[in-house]
N, C-alpha and C positions, 0 to 999 in steps of 0.2 A: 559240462558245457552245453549253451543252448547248440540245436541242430541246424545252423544257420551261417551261410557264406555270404561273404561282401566282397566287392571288387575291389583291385590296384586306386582308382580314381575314386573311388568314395572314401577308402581311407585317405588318399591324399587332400580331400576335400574336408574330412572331419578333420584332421590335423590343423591345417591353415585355418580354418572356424575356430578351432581349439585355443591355438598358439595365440592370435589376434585377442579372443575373446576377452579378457579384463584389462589385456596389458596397454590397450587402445585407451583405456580411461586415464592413467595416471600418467606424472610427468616420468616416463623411462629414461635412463640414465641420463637422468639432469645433472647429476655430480658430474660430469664432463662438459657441463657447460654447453657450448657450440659444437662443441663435438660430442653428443649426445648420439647422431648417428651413426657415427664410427663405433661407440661402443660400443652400439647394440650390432652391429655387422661383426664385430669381434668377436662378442658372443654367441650370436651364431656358430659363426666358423669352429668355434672353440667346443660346439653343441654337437657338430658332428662325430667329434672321438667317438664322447659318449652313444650316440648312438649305434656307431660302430660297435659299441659294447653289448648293447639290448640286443641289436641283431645278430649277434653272434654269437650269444645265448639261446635266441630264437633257432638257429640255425643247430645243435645239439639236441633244443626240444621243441620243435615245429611243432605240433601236436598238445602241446602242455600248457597249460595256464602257468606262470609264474608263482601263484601258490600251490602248483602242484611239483615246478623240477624245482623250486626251493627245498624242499622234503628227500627230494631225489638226494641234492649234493650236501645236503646238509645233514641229511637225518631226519626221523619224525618230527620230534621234539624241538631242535632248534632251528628245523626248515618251519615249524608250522609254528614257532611263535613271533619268525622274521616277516613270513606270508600274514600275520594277524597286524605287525606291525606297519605295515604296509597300505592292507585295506584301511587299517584306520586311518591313516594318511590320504588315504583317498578323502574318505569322508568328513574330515578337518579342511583339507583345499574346496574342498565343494562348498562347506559350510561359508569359509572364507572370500570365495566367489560368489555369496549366495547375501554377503553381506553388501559388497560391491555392488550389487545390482538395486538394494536395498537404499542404501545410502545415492547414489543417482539417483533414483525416480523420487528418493521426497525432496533433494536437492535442485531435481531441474520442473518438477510439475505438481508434485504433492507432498507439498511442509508441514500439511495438517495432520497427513496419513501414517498412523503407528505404523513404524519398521515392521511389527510383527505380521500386519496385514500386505501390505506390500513384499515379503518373505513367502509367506505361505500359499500365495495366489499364484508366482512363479513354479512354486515346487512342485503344488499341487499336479500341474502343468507338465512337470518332467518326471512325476513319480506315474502318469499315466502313458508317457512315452516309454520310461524305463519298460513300463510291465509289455509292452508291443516286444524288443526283442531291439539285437542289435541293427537286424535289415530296417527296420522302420526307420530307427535313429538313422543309418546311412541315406536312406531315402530323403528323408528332412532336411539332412544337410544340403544334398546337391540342389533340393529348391530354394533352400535359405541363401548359400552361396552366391549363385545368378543375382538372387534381389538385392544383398548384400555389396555386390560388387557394382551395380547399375547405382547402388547409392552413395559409394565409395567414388568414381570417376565422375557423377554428378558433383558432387558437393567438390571435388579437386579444381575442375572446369567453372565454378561459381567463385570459388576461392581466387583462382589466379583473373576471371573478368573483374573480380571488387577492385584489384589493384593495391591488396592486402600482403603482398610478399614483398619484403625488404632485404636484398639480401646480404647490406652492409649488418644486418644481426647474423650473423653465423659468421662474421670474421671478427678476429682473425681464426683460420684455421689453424689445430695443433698451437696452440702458442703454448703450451707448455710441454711442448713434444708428444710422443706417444706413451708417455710413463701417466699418464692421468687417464685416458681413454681405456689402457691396457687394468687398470687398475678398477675403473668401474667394470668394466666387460667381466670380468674374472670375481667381480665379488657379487654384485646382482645381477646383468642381463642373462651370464650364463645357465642359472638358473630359474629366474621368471624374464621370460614366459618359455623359455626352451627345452631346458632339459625336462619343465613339468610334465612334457610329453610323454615321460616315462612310465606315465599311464597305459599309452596303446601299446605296449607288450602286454596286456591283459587282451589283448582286442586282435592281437597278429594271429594266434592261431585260427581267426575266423577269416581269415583271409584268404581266398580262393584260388591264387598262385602266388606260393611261399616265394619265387626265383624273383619276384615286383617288389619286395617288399622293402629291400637296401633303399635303390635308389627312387624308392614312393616316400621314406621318411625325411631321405637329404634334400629330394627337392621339394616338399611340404614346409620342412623348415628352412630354405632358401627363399621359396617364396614371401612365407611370414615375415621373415625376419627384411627384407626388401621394403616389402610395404611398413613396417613398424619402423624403420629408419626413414623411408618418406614423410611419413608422420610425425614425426620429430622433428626434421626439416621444414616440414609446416608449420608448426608450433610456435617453433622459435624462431623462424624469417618472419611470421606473422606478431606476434606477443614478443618477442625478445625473449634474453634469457633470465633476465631477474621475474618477470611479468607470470612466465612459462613455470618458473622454480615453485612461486607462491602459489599457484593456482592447485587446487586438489585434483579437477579436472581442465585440464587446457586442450583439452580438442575440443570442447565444450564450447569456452570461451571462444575458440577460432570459430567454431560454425556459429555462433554470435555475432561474430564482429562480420559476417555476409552482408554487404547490401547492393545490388545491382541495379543501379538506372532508378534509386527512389523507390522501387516495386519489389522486389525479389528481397525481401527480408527477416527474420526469426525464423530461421531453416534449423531450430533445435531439431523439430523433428525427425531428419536426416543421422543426427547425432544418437538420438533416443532411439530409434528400430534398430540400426546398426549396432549399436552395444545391446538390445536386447536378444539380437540373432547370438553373437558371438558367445556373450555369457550363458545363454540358454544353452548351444549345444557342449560347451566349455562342463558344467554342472553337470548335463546328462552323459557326457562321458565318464567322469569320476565316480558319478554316481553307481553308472553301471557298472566300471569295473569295481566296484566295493562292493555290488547286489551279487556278481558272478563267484569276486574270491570267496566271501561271505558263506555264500550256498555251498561253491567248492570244498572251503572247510571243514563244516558242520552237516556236509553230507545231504544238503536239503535240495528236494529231487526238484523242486519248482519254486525256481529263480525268482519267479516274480513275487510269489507271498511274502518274499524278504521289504520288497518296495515301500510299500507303508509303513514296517518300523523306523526303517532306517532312515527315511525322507522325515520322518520325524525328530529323532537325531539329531540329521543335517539341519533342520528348520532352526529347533531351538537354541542349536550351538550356537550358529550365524548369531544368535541376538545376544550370546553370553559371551563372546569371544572377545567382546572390546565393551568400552565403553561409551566413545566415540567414534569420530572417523578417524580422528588423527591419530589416535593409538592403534586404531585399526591398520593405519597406514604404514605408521611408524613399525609395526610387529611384522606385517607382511614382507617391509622390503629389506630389513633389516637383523631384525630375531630370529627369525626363523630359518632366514641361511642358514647360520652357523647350526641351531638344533636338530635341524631336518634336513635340510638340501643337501650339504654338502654330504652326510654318511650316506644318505638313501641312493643319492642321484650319482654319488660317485665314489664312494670308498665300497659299500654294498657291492655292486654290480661288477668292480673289480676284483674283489676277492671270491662272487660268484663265480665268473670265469676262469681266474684261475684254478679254482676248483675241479670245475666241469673240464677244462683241457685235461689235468692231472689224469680225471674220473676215464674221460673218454680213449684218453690214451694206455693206459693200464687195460682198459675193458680191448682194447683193438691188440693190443701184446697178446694176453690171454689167449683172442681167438687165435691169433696166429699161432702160438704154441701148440 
């Protein structure tokens, strides 16, 4: 591990950066229709278990990187080929967030510009962040945040003077009860953008009072998930729901459809920084925890000379991962639950635990004996 502590509030602040960062781009649980933000509030809620789970693994091995008490409860062998399955998963979401950021910028400013060059100009960017350390990356946050949210309360305060909110689009509410809401929540939200979190148990044992750490993750993803139902709310009182469904990016289109008084109008801008904050720190999180398990594995005494292979890696995958966007999209919200989310983010970390209770309680007998 690097030698480097970060506070309660800068983890809570890379989290909500984290959570927000792609999932702001596309239409979230649009399968619920008008109640797109209930789903995602479900999912939430439903986010907490799990993280009740991270933390209470954390809490057995405060001290441990995840690829190192996988090894503990598991064995060498089948802890260190679950911790390798793992970092790669970092570095697949990264790639996959690295494509998203790609696919935006030639869509809202540069149609001309190879994906590849637009990929590698961000990366470049956070493979030189990665090698500073995780205090850098915490630092960056708290000042991305501030600007981040000054352009989040702007751009809401321009929205609601256009006179662009309708709010006969979001009714009726529930009209098909709560079995559709309950049904998106539990197949995508609770998974992206929530449980992805499952990254910063790579990140907690740098955390400088382990007793913060429960309720720094439930209000991190209370917060997010707050704003990501707002946002939804906007979308679709603004665009509607068929308008909101077809669009790839519809907050996009909302901050389009700005115009105040004749004057105050094509506020993309607003749209462009803000998704370049969120994804940026979104990348360098995953990225880092896949530089740290990485090193941790293979014994490599300095973390950072991992940064250049593996940003290269991430680079080229982004460009092979898909085709388009739309297979892009279609695999993200779709495929990839069932192959990845659901064992890593939830079957995994349950039968870790169990495990670890079994281990820690046999080890506590023992001494008593």
């Amino acid at each position: 591990m690097e030698k480097a502590k970060i506070s309660a509030i800068q983890l809570f602040i890379l989290m909500v950066l984290y959570e927000l960062g792609s999932a702001l781009l596309v239409p979230l649980a649009i399968g619920a229709k008008q109640d797109a933000w209930f789903a995602i509030l479900l999912g939430m809620l439903g986010s907490f278990v799990l993280f009740l789970v991270y933390h209470k693994l954390y809490t057995y091995y405060p001290n441990l990187l995840p690829t190192e008490y996988m090894q503990k409860i598991l064995g060498r062998v089948m802890g260190t080929v679950l911790a390798c399955v793992y970092v790669l998963y970092f570095m697949y979401d990264a790639s996959r967030v690295l494509r998203d950021f790609g696919e935006m910028l030639l869509a809202f400013a540069y149609p001309g510009t190879p994906l590849f060059i637009a990929n590698a100009l961000l990366i470049l960017v956070i493979i030189y962040t990665v090698r500073k350390g995780i205090e850098v990356i915490a630092r960056s946050g708290e000042l991305l945040f501030i600007f981040m949210y000054v352009l989040a309360i702007s751009g809401f305060i321009l929205i609601v003077t256009s006179g662009l909110i309708d709010i006969k689009n979001l009714q009726p509410t529930l009209e098909k009860g709560l079995l559709n809401p309950l049904k998106v929540a539990f197949s995508e939200t609770l998974y992206f953008p929530f449980t992805e979190a499952i990254v910063f148990t790579m990140i907690l044992p740098y955390l400088n009072d382990s007793k913060r750490a429960k309720v720094t993750m439930l209000c991190a993803t209370g917060l997010s998930g707050i704003n990501l139902a707002i946002t939804m709310l906007i979308n679709v009182s603004v665009l509607g729901v068929n308008l909101t469904e077809r669009s790839v990016f519809p907050l996009l289109t909302t901050v389009e459809s700005i115009q105040v008084a004749d004057f105050l109008e094509r506020l993309d801008v607003f749209f462009m920084v803000s998704m370049i904050i969120g994804i940026f720190i979104k990348i360098t999180v995953l990225f880092y925890a896949a530089t740290i398990g990485t090193a941790n594995l293979f014994k490599v005494s300095s973390p950072s000379r991992l940064s250049y292979p593996l940003g290269i890696i991430i680079l080229f995958l982004s460009i092979t991962i898909a085709s388009n966007v739309q297979e892009h999209l279609h695999e993200g919200l779709h495929v990839v639950k069932t192959i990845l989310h659901i064992p890593l983010f939830i079957v995994v970390p349950f039968i870790l635990l169990l495990l670890a209770v079994v281990k820690n309680r046999n080890k506590q007998e023992s001494k008593n004996i």
